[in-house]
C-alpha positions as CSV (number, residue, x, y, z in Angstrom):
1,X,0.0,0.0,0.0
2,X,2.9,2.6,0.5
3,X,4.8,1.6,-2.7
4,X,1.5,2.9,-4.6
5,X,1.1,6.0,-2.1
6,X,4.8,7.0,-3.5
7,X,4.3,5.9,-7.2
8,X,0.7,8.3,-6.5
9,X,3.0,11.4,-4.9
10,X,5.7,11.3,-8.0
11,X,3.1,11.0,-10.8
12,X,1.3,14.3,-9.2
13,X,4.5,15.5,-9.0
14,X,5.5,14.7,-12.5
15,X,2.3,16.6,-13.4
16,X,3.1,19.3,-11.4
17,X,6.5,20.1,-12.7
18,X,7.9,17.2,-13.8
19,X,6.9,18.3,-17.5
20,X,9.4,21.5,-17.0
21,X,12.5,18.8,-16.9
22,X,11.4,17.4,-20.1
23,X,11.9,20.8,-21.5
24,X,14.9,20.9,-20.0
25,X,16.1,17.5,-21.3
26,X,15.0,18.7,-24.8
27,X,16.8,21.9,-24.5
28,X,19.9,20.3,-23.3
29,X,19.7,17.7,-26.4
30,X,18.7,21.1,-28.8
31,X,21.9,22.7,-27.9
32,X,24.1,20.0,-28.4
33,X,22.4,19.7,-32.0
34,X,23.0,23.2,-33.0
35,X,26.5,23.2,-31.3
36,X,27.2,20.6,-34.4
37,X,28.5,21.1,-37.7
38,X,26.2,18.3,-38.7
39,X,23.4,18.7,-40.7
40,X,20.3,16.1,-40.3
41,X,17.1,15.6,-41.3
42,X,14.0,17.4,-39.2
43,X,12.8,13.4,-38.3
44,X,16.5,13.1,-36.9
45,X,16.1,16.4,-35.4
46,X,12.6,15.9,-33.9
47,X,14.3,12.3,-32.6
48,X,17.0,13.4,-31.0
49,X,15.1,16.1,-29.2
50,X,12.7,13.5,-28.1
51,X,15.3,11.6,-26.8
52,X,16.7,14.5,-24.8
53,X,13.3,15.1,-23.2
54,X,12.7,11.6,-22.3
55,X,15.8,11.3,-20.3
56,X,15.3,14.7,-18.8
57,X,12.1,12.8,-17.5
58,X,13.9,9.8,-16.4
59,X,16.7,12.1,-15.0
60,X,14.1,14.0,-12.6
61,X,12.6,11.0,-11.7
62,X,15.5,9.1,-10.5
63,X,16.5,12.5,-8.3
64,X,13.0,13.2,-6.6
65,X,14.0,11.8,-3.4
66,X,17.7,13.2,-3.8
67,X,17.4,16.1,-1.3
68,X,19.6,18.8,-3.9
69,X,18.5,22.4,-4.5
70,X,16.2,22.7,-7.8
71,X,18.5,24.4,-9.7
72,X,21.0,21.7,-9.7
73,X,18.4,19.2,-10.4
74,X,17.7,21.3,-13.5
75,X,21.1,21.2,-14.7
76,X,21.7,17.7,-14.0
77,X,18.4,17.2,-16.6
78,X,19.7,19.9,-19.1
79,X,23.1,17.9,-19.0
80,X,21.7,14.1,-19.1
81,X,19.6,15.5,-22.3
82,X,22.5,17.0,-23.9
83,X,23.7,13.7,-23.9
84,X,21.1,11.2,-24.6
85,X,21.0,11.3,-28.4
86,X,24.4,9.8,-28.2
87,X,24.0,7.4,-25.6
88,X,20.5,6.1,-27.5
89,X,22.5,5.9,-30.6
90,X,25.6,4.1,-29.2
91,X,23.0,1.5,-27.5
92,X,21.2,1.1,-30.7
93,X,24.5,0.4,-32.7
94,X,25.2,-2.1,-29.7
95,X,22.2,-3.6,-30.2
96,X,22.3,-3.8,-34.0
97,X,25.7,-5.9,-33.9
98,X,24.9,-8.3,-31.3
99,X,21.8,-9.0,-33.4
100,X,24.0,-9.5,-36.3
């Protein structure tokens, strides 16, 4: 019965603000894009970015309960969204040779 009262608390937290770190995550995954001097397709754009914002999500959620001022926990999503595209696509090419 607690382990739903908790999931219950960070999904009305997730609604509550939770939605700002995916922005975050997607910003942090737009920069790195625009930072490049590669040039890609809006789909690979729009994927990337999704990507980003996903683990911006996943980022926030793994540090509700990690007592750290909001600002950090900000960067700390702007930074793992920034990164994702890569990591996705090094897991995918993983993935794509084992299966090979």
């Amino acid at each position: 019965m607690n382990d739903n009262h908790d999931y219950e608390v960070l999904i009305q937290e997730l609604k509550r603000g939770g939605w700002i770190m995916a922005i975050f995550g997607a910003l942090g995954a737009f920069t790195s894009l625009v930072l490049r001097n590669e040039k890609y397709t809006f789909f690979i754009w729009f994927r990337k970015i999704a990507a980003g914002a996903v683990v911006g999500v996943i980022t926030s959620l793994s540090l509700y309960s990690v007592d750290i001022e909001p600002i950090y926990k900000s960067v700390l999503c702007s930074i793992a969204g920034s990164i994702a595209p890569e990591l996705f696509d090094w897991v995918r090419t993983k993935a794509l040779e084992k299966l090979k």
